[in-house]
MARVEXBA-66825 format. One line per 5 residues: number of its first residue (from 1); their letters; for each residue x, y, z of N, C-alpha, C, O, CB. Coordinates in nm, 2 decimals. Glycine has a CB too. Layout:
! MARVEXBA-66825
NUM = a = X:Y:Z:X:Y:Z:X:Y:Z:X:Y:Z:X:Y:Z; ...
END
This chain:
! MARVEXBA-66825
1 = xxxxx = 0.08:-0.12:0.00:0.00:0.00:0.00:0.09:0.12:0.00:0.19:0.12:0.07:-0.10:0.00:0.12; 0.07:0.23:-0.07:0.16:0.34:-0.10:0.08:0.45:-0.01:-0.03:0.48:-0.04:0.17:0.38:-0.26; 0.14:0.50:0.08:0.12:0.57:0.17:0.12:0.71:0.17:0.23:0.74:0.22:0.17:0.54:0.24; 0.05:0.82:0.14:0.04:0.96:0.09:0.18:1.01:0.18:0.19:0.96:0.29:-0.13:1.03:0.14; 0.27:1.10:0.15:0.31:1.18:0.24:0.23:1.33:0.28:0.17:1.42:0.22:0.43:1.19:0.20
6 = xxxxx = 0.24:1.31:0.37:0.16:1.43:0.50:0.25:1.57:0.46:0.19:1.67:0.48:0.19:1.37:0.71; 0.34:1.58:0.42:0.42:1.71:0.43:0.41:1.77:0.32:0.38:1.69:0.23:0.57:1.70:0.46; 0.42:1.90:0.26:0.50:1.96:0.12:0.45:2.00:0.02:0.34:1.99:0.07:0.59:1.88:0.06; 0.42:2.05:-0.13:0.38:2.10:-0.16:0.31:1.98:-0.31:0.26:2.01:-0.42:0.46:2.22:-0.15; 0.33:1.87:-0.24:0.28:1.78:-0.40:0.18:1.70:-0.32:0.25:1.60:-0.28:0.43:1.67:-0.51
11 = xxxxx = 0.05:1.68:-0.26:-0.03:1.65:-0.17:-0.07:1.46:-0.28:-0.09:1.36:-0.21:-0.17:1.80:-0.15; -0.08:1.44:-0.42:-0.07:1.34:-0.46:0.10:1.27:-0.44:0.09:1.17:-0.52:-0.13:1.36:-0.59; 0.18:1.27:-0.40:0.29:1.23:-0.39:0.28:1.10:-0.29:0.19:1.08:-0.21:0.37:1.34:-0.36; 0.39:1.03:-0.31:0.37:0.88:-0.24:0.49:0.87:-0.15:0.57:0.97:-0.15:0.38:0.73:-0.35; 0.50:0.79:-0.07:0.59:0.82:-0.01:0.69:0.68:-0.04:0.79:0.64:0.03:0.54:0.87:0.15
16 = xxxxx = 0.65:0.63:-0.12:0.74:0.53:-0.18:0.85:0.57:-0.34:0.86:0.68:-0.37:0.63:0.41:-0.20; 0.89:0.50:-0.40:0.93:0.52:-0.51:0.83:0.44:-0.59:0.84:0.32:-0.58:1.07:0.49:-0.52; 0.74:0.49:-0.66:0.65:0.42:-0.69:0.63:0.49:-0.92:0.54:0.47:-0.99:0.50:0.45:-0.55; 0.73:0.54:-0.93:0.70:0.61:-1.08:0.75:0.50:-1.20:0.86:0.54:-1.23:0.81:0.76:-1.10; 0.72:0.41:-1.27:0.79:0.37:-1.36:0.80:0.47:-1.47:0.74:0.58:-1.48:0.75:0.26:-1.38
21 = xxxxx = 0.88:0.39:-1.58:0.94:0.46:-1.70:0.83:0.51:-1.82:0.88:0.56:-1.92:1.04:0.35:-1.75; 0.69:0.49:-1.81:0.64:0.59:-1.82:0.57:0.67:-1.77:0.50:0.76:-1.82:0.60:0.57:-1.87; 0.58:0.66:-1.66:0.54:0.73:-1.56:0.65:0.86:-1.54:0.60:0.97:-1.50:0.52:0.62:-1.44; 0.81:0.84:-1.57:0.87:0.92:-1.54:0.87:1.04:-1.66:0.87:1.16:-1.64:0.98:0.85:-1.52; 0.86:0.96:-1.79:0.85:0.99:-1.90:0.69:1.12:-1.87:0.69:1.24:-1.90:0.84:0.84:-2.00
26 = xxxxx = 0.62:1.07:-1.82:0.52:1.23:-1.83:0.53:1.31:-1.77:0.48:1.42:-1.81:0.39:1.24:-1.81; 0.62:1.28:-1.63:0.68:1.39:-1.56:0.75:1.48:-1.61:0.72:1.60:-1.59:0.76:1.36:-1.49; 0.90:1.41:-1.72:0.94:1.50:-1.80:0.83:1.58:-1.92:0.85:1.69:-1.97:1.06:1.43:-1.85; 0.74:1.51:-1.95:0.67:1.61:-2.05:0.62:1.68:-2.03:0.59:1.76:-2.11:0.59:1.59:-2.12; 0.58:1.69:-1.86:0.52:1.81:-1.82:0.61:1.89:-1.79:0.58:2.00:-1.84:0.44:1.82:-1.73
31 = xxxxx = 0.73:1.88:-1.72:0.81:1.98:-1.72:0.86:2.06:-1.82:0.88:2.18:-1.81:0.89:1.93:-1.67; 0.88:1.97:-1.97:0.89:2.04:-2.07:0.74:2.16:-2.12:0.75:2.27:-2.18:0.92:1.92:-2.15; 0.64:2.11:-2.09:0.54:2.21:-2.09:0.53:2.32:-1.97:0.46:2.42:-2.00:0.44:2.13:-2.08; 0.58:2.31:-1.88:0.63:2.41:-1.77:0.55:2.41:-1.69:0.51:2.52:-1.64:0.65:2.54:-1.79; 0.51:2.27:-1.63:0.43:2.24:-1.51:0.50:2.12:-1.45:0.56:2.02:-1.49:0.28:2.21:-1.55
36 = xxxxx = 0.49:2.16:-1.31:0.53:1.99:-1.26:0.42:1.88:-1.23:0.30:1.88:-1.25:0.61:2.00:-1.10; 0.47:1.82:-1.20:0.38:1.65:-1.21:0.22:1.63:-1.10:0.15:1.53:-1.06:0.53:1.50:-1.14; 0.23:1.73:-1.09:0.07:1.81:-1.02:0.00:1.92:-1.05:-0.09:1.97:-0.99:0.08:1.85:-0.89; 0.08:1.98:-1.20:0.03:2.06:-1.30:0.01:2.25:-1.24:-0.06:2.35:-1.28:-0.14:1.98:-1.32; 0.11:2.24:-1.15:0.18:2.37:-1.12:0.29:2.45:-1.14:0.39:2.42:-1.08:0.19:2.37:-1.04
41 = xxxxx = 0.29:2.55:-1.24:0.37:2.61:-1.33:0.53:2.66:-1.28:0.58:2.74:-1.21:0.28:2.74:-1.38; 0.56:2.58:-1.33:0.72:2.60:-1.28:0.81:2.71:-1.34:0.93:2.73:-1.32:0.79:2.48:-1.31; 0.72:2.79:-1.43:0.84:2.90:-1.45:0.88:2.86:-1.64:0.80:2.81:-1.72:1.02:2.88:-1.30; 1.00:2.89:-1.64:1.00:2.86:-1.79:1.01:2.68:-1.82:1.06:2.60:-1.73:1.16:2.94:-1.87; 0.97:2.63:-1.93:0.97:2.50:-1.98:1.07:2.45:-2.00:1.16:2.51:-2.07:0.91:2.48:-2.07
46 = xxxxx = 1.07:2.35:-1.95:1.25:2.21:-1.98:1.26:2.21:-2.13:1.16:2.22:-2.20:1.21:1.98:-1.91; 1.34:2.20:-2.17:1.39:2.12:-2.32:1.42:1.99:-2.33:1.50:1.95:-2.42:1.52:2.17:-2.37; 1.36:1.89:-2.24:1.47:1.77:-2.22:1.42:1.70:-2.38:1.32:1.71:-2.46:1.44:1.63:-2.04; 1.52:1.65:-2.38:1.45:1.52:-2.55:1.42:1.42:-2.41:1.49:1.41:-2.31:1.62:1.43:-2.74; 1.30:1.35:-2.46:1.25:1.23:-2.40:1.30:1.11:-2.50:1.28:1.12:-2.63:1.08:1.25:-2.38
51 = xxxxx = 1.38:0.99:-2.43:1.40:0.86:-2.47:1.41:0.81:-2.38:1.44:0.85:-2.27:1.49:0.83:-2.54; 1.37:0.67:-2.43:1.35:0.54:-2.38:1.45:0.44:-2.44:1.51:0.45:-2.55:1.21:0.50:-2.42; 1.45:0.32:-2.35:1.52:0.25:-2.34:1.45:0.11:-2.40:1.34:0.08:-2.35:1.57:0.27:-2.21; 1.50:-0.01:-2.52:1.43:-0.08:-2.58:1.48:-0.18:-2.60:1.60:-0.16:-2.62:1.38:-0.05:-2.66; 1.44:-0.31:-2.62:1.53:-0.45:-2.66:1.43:-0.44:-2.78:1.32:-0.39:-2.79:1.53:-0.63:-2.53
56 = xxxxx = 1.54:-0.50:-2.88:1.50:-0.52:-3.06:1.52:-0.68:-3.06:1.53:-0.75:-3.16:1.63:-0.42:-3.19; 1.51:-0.72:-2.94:1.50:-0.87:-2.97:1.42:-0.98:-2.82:1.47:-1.07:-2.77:1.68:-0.93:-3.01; 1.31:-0.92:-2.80:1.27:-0.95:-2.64:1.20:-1.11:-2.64:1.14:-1.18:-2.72:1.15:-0.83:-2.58; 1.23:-1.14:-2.49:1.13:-1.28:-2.50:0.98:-1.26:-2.54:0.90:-1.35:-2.55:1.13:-1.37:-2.33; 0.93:-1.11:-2.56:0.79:-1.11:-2.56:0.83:-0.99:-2.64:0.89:-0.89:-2.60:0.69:-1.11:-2.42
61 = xxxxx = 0.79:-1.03:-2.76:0.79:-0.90:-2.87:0.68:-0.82:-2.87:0.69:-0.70:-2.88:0.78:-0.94:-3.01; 0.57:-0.90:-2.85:0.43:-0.78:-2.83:0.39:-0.70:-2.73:0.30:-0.62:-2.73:0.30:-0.84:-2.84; 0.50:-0.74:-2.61:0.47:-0.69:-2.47:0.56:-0.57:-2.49:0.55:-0.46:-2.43:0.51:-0.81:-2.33; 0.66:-0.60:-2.58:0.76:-0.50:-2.58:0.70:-0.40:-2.68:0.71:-0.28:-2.66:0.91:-0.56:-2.61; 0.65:-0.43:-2.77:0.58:-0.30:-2.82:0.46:-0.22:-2.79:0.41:-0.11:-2.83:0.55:-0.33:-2.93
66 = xxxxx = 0.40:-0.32:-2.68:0.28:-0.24:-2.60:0.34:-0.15:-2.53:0.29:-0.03:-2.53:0.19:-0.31:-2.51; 0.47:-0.18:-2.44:0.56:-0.09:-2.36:0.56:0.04:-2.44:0.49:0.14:-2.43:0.72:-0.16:-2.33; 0.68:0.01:-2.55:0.65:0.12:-2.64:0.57:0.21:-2.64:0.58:0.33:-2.60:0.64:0.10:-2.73; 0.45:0.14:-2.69:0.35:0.26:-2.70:0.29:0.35:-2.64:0.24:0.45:-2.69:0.27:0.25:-2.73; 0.30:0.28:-2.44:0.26:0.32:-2.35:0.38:0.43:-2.33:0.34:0.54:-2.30:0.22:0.23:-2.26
71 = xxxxx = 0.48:0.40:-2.33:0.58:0.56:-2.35:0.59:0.63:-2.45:0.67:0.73:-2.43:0.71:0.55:-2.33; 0.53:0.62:-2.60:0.52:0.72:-2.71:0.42:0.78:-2.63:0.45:0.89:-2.61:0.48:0.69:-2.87; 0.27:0.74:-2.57:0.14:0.83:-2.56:0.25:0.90:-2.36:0.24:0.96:-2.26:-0.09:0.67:-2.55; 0.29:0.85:-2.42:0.36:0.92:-2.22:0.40:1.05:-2.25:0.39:1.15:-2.18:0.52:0.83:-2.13; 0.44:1.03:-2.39:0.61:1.20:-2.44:0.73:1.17:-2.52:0.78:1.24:-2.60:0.73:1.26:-2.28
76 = xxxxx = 0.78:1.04:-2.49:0.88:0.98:-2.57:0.89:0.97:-2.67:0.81:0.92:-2.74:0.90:0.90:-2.57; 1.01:1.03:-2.71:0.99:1.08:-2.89:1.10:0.98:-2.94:1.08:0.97:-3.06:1.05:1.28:-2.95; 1.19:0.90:-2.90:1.32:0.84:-2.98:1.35:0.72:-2.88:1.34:0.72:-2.75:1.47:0.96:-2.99; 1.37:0.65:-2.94:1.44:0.49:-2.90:1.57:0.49:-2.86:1.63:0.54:-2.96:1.44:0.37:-3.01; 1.65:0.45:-2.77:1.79:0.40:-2.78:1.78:0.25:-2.73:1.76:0.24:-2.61:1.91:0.50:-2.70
81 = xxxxx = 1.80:0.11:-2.81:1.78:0.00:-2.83:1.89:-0.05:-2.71:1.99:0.02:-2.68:1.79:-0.03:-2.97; 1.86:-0.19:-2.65:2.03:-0.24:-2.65:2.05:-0.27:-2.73:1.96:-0.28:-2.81:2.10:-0.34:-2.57; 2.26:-0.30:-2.77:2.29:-0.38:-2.82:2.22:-0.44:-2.92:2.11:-0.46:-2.88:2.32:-0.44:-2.76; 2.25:-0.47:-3.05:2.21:-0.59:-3.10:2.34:-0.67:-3.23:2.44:-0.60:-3.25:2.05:-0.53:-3.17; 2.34:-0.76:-3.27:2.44:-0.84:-3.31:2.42:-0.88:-3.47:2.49:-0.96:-3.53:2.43:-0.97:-3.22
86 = xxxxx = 2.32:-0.82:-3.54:2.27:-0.87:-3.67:2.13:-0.81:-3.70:2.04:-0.79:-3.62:2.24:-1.03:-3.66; 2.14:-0.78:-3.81:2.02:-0.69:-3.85:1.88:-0.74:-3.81:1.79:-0.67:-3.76:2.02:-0.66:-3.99; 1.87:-0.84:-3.85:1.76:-0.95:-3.79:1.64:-0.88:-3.69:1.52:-0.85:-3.72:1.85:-1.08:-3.70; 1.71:-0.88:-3.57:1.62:-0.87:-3.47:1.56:-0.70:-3.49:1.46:-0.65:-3.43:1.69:-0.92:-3.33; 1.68:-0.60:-3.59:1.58:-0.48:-3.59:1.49:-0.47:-3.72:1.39:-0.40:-3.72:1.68:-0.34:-3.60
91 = xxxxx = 1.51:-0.55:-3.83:1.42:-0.52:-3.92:1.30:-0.63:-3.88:1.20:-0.64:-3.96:1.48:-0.54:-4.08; 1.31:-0.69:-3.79:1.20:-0.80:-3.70:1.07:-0.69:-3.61:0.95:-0.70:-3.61:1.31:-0.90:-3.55; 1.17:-0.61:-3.54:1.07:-0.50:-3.43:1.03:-0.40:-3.54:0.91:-0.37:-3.53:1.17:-0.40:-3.26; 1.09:-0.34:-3.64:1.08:-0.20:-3.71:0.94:-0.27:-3.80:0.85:-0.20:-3.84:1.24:-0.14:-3.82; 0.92:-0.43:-3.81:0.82:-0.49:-3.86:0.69:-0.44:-3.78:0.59:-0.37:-3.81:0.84:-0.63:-3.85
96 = xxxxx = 0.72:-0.49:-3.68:0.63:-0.51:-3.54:0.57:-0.39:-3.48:0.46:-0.39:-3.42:0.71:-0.58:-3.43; 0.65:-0.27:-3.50:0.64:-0.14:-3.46:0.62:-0.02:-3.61:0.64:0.10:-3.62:0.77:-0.11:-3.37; 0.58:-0.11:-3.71:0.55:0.00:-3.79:0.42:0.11:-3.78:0.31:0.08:-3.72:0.54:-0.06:-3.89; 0.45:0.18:-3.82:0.31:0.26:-3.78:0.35:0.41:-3.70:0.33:0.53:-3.73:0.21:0.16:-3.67; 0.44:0.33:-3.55:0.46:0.43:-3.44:0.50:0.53:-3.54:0.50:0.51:-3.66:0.58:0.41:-3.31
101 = xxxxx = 0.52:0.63:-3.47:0.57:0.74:-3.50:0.69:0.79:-3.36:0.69:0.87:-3.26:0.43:0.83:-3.53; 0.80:0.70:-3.41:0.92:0.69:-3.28:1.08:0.69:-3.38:1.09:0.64:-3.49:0.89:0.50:-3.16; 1.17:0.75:-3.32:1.33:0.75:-3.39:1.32:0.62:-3.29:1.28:0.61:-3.18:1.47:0.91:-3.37; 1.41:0.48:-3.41:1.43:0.39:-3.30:1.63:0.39:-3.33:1.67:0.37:-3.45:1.31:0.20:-3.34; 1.71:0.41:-3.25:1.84:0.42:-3.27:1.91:0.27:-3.22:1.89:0.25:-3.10:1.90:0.55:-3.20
106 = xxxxx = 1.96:0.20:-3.28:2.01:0.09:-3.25:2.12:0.08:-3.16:2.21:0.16:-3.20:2.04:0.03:-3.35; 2.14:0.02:-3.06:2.29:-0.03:-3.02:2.41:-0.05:-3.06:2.41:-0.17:-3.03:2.30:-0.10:-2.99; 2.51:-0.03:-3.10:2.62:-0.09:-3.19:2.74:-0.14:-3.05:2.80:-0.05:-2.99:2.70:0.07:-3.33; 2.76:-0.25:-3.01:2.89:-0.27:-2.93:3.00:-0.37:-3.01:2.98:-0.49:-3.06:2.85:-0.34:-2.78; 3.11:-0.29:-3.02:3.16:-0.41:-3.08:3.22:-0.52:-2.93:3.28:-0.48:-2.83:3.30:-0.36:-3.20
111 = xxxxx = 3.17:-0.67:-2.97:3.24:-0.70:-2.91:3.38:-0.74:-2.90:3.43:-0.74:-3.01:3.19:-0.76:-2.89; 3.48:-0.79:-2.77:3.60:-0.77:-2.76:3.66:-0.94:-2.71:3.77:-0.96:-2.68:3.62:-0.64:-2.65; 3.58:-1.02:-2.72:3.62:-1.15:-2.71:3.54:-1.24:-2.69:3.43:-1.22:-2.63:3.69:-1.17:-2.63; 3.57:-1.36:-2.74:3.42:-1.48:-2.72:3.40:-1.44:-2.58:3.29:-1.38:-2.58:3.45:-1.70:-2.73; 3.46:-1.43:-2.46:3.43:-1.45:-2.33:3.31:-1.34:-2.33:3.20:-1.38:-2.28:3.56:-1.43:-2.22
116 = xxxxx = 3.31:-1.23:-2.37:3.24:-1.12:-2.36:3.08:-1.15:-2.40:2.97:-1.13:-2.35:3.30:-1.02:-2.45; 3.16:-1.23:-2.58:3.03:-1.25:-2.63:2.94:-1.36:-2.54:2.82:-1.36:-2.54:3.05:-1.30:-2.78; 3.00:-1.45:-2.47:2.92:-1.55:-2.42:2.85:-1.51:-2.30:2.74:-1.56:-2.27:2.99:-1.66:-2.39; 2.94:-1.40:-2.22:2.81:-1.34:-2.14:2.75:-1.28:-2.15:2.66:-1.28:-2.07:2.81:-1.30:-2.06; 2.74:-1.18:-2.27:2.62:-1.09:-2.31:2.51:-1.17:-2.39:2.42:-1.10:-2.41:2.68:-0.97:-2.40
121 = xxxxx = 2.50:-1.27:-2.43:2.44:-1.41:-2.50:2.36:-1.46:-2.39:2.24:-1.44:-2.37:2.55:-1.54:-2.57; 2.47:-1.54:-2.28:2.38:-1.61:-2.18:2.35:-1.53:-2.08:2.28:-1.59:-2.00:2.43:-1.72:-2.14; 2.40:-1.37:-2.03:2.34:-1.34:-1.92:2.29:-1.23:-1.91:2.26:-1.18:-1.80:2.41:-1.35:-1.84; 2.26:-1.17:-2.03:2.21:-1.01:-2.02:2.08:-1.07:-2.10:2.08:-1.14:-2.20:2.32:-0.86:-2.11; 1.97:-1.02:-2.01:1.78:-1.03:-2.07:1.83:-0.96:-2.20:1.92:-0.87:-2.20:1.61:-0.92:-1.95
126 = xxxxx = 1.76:-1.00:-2.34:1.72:-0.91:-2.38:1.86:-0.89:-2.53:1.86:-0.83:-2.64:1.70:-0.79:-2.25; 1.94:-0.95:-2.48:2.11:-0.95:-2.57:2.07:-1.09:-2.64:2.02:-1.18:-2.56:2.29:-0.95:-2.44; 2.10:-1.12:-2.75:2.12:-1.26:-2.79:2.19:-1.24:-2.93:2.16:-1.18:-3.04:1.98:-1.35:-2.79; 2.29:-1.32:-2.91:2.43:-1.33:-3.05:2.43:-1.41:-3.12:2.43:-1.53:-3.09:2.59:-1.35:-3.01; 2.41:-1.37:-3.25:2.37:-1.53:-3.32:2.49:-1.60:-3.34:2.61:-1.55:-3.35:2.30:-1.52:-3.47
131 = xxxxx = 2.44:-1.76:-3.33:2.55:-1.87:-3.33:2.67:-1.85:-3.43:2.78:-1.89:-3.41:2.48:-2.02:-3.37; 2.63:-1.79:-3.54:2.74:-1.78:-3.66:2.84:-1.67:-3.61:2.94:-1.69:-3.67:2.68:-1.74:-3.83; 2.84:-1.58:-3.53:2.94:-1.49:-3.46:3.01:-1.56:-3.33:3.11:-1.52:-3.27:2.87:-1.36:-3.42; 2.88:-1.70:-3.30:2.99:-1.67:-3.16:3.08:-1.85:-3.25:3.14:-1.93:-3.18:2.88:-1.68:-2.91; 3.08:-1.87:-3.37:3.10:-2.00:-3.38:3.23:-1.95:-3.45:3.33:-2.02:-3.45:2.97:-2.10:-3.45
136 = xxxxx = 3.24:-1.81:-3.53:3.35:-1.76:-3.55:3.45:-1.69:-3.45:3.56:-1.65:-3.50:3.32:-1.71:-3.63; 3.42:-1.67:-3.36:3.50:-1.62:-3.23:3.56:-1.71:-3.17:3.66:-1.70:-3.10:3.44:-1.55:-3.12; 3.49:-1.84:-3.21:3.57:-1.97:-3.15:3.69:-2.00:-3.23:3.77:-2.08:-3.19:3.49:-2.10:-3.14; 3.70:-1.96:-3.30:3.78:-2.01:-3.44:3.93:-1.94:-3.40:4.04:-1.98:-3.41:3.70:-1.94:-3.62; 3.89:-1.81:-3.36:4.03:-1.78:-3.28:4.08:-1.78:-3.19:4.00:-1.79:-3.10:4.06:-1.70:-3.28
141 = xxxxx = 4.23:-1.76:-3.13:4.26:-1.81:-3.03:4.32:-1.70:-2.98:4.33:-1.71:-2.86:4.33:-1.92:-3.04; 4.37:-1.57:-3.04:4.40:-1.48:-2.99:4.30:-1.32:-2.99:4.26:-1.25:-3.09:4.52:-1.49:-3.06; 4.28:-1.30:-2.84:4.16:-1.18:-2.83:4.15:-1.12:-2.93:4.05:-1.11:-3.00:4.18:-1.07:-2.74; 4.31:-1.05:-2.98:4.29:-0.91:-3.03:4.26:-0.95:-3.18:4.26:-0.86:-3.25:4.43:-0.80:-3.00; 4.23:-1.12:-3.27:4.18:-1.14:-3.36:4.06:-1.12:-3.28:4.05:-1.00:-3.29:4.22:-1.25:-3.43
146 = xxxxx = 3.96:-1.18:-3.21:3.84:-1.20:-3.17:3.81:-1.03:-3.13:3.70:-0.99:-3.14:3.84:-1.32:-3.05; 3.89:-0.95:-3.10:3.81:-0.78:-3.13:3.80:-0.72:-3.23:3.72:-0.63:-3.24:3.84:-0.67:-3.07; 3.88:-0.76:-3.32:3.88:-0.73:-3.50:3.77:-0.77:-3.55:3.68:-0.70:-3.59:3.99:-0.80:-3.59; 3.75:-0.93:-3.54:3.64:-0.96:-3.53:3.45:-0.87:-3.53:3.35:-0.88:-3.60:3.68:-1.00:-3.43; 3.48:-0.80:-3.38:3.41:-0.75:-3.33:3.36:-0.62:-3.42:3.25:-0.58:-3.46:3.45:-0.75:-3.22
151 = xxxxx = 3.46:-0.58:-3.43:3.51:-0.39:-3.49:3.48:-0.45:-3.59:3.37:-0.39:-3.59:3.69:-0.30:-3.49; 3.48:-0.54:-3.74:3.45:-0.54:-3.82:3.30:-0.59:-3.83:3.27:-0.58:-3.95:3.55:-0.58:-3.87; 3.21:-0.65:-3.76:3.06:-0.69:-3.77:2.97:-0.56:-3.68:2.85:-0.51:-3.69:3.04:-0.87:-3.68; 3.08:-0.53:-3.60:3.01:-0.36:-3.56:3.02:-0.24:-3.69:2.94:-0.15:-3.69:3.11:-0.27:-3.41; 3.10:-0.25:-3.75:3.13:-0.17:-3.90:3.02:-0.22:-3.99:2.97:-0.13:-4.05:3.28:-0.20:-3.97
156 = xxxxx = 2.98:-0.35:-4.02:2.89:-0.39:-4.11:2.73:-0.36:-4.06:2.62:-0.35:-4.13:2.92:-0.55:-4.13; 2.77:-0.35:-3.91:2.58:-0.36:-3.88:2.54:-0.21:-3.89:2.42:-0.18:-3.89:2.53:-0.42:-3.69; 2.68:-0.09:-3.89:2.65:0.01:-3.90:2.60:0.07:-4.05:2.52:0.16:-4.07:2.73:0.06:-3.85; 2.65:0.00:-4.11:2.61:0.05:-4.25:2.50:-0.02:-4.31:2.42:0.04:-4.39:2.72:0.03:-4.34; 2.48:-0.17:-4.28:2.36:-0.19:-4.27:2.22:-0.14:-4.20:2.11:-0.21:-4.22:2.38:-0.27:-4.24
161 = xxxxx = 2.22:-0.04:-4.15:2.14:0.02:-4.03:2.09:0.17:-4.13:1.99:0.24:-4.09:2.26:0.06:-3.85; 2.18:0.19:-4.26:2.16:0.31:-4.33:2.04:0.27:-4.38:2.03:0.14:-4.41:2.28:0.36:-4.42; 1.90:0.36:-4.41:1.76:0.35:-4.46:1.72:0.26:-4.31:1.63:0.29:-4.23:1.73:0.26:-4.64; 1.79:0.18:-4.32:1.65:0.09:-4.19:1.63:0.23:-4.08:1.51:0.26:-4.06:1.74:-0.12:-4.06; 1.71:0.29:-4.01:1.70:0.32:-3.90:1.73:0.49:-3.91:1.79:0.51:-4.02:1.79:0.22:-3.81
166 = xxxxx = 1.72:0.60:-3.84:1.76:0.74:-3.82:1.90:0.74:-3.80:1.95:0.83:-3.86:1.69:0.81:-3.72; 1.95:0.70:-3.76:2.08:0.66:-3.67:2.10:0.50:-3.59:2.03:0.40:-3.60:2.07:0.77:-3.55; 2.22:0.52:-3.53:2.24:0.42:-3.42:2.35:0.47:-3.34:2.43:0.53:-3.41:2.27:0.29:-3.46; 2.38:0.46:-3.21:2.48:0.50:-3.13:2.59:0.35:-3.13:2.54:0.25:-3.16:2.41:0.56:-2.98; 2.72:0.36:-3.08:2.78:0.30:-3.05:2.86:0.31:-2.88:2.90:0.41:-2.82:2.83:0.31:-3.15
171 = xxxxx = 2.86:0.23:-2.85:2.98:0.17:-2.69:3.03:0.08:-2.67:3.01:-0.04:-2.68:2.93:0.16:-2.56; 3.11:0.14:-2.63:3.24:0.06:-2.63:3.24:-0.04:-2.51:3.33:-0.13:-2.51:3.36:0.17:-2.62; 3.15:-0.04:-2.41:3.15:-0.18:-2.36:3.21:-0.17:-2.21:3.20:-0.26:-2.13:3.24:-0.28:-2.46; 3.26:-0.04:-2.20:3.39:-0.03:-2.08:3.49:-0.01:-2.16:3.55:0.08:-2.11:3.44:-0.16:-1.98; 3.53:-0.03:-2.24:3.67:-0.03:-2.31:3.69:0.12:-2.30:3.61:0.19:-2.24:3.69:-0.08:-2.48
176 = xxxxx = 3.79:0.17:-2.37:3.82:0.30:-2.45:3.80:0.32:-2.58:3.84:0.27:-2.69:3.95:0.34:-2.43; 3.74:0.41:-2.56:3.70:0.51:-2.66:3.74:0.50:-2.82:3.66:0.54:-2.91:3.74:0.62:-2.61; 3.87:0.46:-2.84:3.94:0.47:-2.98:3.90:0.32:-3.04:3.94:0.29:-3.15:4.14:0.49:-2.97; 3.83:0.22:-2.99:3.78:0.09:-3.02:3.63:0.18:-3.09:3.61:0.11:-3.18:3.76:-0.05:-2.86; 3.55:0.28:-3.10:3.46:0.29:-3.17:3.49:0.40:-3.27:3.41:0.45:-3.34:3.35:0.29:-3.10
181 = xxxxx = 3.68:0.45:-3.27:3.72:0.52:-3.36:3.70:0.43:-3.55:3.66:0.46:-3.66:3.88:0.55:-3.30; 3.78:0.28:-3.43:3.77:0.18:-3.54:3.68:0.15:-3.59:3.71:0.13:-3.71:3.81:0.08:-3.53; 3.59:0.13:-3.57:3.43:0.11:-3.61:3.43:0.19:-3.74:3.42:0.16:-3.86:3.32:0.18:-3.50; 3.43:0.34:-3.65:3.36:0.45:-3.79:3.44:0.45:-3.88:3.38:0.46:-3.99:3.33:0.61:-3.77; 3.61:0.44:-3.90:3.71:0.43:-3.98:3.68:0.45:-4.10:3.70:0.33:-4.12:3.76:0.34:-3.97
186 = xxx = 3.65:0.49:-4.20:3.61:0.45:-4.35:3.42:0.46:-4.36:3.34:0.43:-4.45:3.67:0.25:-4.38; 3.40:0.51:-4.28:3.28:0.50:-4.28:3.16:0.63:-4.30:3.04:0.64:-4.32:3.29:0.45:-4.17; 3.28:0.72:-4.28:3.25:0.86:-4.26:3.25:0.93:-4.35:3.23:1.05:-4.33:3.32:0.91:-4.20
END
């Protein structure tokens, strides 16, 4: 049970953390409209860009586009995806989500070694690497072949991503920074 707080100037306020992500999402829209989240004028209006956060390859594709929609009608103007490993799973959702009216920006990581790849495969919801990448990462024995590797299927998914998508961002994973120099290399 969420328990009103008694004090302060937002009398619907909870005294729990009780906002999910579209829920946060209309907070910021109102702020951008120049009210706060009890529709009292705050002075000049926010600029924030509203995005959301999205898997392009979920155990529940339709649940994940209902999500969606419930944060487009929230304020949310643009997608940033996780990760993804093959065009597949975005021209799969851009199927599934046609219609919206949303920027969906893809993930780009290159990965940096089978080990990497095998935990972002088996332990991250939402990440899944197809067998033909991780069956060629096995093939080598030395990392810094297996991040070339990486740098060169993160270079292909970016250019493959031209017409399908507005953009896509890249990260580097933790690494440094000059690993997504390699990426864009020739690309530019």
């Amino acid at each position: 049970m969420n328990e009103r707080a008694a004090i302060g100037d937002f009398p619907t306020a909870t005294s729990v953390n009780d906002v999910n992500v579209a829920g946060l999402v209309r907070i910021i829209n109102s702020l951008n409209r120049g009210l706060d989240f009890s529709d009292n004028a705050i002075g000049t209006p926010t600029q924030f860009a509203i995005g959301v956060g999205l898997s392009l390859n979920p155990s529940d594709p339709d649940k994940e586009v209902e999500k969606l929609k419930e944060r487009l009608n929230a304020g949310a103007t643009f997608v940033m995806s996780q990760p993804v490993f093959s065009l597949e799973p975005v021209k799969r959702f851009l199927d599934r989500s046609a219609g919206l009216d949303v920027k969906i920006l893809p993930g780009l990581l290159p990965v940096a070694s089978l080990k990497q790849a095998l935990y972002l495969h088996n332990e991250v919801p939402g990440m899944s690497l197809p067998e033909a990448l991780l069956s060629k990462l096995e093939k080598f024995e030395k990392r810094e072949d297996q991040t070339a590797l990486g740098v060169e299927l993160a270079r292909e998914l970016l250019s493959g991503l031209k017409g399908l998508t507005p953009g896509a961002y890249l990260t580097s994973g933790g690494r440094k920074a000059p690993v997504l120099v390699d990426v864009i290399k020739g690309l530019v």
